[in-house]
C-alpha positions in Angstrom: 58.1 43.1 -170.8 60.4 40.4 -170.4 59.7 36.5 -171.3 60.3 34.4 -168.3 62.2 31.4 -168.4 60.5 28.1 -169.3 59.3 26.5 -165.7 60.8 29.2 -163.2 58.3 30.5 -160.9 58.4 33.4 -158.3 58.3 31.9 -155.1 57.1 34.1 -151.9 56.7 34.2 -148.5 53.7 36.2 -147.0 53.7 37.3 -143.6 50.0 38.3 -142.8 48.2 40.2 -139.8 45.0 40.3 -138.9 42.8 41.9 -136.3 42.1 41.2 -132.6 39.9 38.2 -132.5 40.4 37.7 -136.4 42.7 34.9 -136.8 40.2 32.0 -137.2 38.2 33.6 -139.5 41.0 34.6 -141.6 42.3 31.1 -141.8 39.2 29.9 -142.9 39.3 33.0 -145.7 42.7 32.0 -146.4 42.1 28.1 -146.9 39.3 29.6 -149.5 41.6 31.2 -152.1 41.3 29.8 -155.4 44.5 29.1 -157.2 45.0 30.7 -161.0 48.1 31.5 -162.2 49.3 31.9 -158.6 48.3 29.9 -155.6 49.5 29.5 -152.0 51.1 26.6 -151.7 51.2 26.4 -148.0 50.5 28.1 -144.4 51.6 28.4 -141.2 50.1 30.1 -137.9 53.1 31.7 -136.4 54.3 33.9 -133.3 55.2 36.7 -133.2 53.9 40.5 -134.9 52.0 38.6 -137.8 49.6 36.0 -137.6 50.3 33.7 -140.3 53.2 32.8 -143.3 52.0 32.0 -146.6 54.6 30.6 -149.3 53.4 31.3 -152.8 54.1 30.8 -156.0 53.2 32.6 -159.6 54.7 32.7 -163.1 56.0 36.4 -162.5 56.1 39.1 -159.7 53.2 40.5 -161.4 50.9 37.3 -160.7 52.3 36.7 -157.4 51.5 40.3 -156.5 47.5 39.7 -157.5 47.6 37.2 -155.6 48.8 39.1 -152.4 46.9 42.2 -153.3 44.0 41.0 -154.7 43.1 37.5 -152.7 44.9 37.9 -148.9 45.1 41.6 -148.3 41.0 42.0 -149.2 40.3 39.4 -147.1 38.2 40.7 -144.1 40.4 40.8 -140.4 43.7 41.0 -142.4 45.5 44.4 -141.1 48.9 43.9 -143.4 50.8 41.8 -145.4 54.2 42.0 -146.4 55.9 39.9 -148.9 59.3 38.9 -149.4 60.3 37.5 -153.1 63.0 34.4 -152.7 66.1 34.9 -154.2 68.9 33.0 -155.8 72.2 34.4 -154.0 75.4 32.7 -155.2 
């Protein structure tokens, strides 16, 4: 395992879909989410195939993915998430 550099966090964007009918109740779930290590640091309803964007943050792709796994995708209405990891290109 590798040590992270001092004050750089994973930053991610979550595109979520829920059920028919579910989008309300998921915000509401969402808007519930306790922050730890990782914490969603904002949302968006969108257009579009998915429901909502979520930006989060975490200490490490490890924390972020908790986060994801553990917190949005068990909430109940939400069909799918995917997650794409910001990147530095340059």
């Amino acid at each position: 395992m590798t040590k992270a550099t001092t004050g750089k966090r994973v930053k991610a964007y979550v595109l979520i879909e829920t059920a028919a009918g579910k989008a309300k109740v998921v915000k509401k779930s969402l808007s519930k989410i306790k922050s730890g290590p990782s914490t969603m640091i904002h949302l968006d309803g969108i257009t579009g195939p998915f429901d909502f964007i979520a930006i989060v943050e975490g200490p490490n792709l490890d924390a972020v993915g908790r986060l994801v796994t553990d917190g949005i995708g068990a909430i109940d209405g939400v069909t799918r998430t995917t997650t794409c990891v910001a990147v530095s290109i340059g």
